[in-house]
N, C-alpha and C positions, 0 to 999 in steps of 0.2 A: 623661432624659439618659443617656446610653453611658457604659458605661467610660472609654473613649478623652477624652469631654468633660468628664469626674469627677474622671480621673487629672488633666489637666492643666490644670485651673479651679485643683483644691486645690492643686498643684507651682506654680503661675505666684501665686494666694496667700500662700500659705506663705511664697516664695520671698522678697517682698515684705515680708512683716513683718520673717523674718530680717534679711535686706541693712538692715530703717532699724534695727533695734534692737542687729541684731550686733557684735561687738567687730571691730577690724581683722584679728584673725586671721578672724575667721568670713569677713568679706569676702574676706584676701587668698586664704582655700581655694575659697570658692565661684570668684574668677577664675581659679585654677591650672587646678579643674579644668573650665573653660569653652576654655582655652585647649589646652589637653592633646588636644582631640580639635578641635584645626585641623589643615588639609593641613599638614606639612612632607616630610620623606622618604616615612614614610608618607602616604595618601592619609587624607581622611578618612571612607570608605567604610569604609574595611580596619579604621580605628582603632575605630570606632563597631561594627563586626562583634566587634573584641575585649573592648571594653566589653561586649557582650552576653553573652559568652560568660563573661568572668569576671562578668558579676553572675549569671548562673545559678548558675554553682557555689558564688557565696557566697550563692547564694539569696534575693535584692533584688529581691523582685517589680516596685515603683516604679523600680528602675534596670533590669532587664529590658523593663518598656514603653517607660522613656524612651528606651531605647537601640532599640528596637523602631523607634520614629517615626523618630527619625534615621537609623536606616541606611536604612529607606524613603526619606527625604526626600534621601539622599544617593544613591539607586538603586537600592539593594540590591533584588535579585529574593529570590523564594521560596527557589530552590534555593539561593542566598548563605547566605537564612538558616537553611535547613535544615540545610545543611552547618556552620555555626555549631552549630545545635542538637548534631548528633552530636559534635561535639569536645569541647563543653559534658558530654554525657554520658558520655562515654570517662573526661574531667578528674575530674570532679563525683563521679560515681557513681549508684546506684539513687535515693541523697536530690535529686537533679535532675527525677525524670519531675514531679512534683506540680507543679515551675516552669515545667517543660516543657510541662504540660496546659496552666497558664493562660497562658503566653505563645504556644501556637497561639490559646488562645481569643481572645486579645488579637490578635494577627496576620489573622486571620480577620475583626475587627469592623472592625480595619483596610482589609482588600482589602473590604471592602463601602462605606465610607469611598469608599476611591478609586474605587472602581467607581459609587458616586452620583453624585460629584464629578464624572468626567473620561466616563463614559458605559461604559467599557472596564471589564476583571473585575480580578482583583489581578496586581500583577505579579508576572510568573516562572513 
C-alpha cells in the first residue's frame, strides 16, 4: 500500500470514529471546516492552493497531502502547485524544505496515481 492509500484509509478511519464519538463541538468544527473550502467568491481551487500553502508553514504534513489531493482533484496543475510551494517558502522559512521534500514526494506518487489511472503523465 502507498502513501497516498495509507494517508487516506487512516483520515477516512479516524475520521469516522471521531464524528460517532465526538462531542458536538468536534462535529460542528469538522463541518466548518468541510465547508470553508466550498466555491463561494473564491474558487475552490484557489482556496484548496491556500490551505496548502498554510499547512506548510504550520507544517501539517496530513493537511499538506490532504490539501495535495484536493487541489489535484480540483485541477490544479503542477506549476499551480509549485508556485504554492514558493509562497509557502518565502511565508514559512528554511523550517518548510523538510515539508517541502515530502510533499513533492507525495505529489509525485500522485502524478503516478493519475498517470496509471488516466493513461497520461501528471498534470502541469
Amino acid at each position: 500500500m502507498g502513501r497516498y492509500e495509507e494517508f487516506t484509509k487512516f483520515r477516512q478511519d479516524m475520521n469516522k470514529k471521531i464524528l460517532e464519538q465526538g462531542t458536538f463541538e468536534i462535529k460542528r468544527f469538522f463541518g466548518i471546516d468541510e465547508r470553508a473550502y466550498h466555491a463561494g467568491i473564491l474558487d475552490a481551487k484557489t482556496k484548496e492552493l491556500m490551505g496548502l500553502a498554510a499547512s506548510l508553514v504550520l507544517r501539517c504534513d496530513d493537511c499538506v497531502n490532504y490539501h495535495i489531493v484536493q487541489a489535484l482533484d480540483k485541477g490544479a496543475t503542477n506549476g499551480e502547485l509549485f508556485e504554492t510551494f514558493t509562497v509557502s517558502l518565502v511565508v514559512g522559512g528554511s523550517i518548510v524544505i523538510p515539508h517541502l521534500r515530502r510533499a513533492v514526494a507525495f505529489l509525485e506518487e500522485m502524478g503516478e496515481r493519475i498517470g496509471a489511472s488516466s493513461g497520461a503523465g501528471s498534470k502541469g
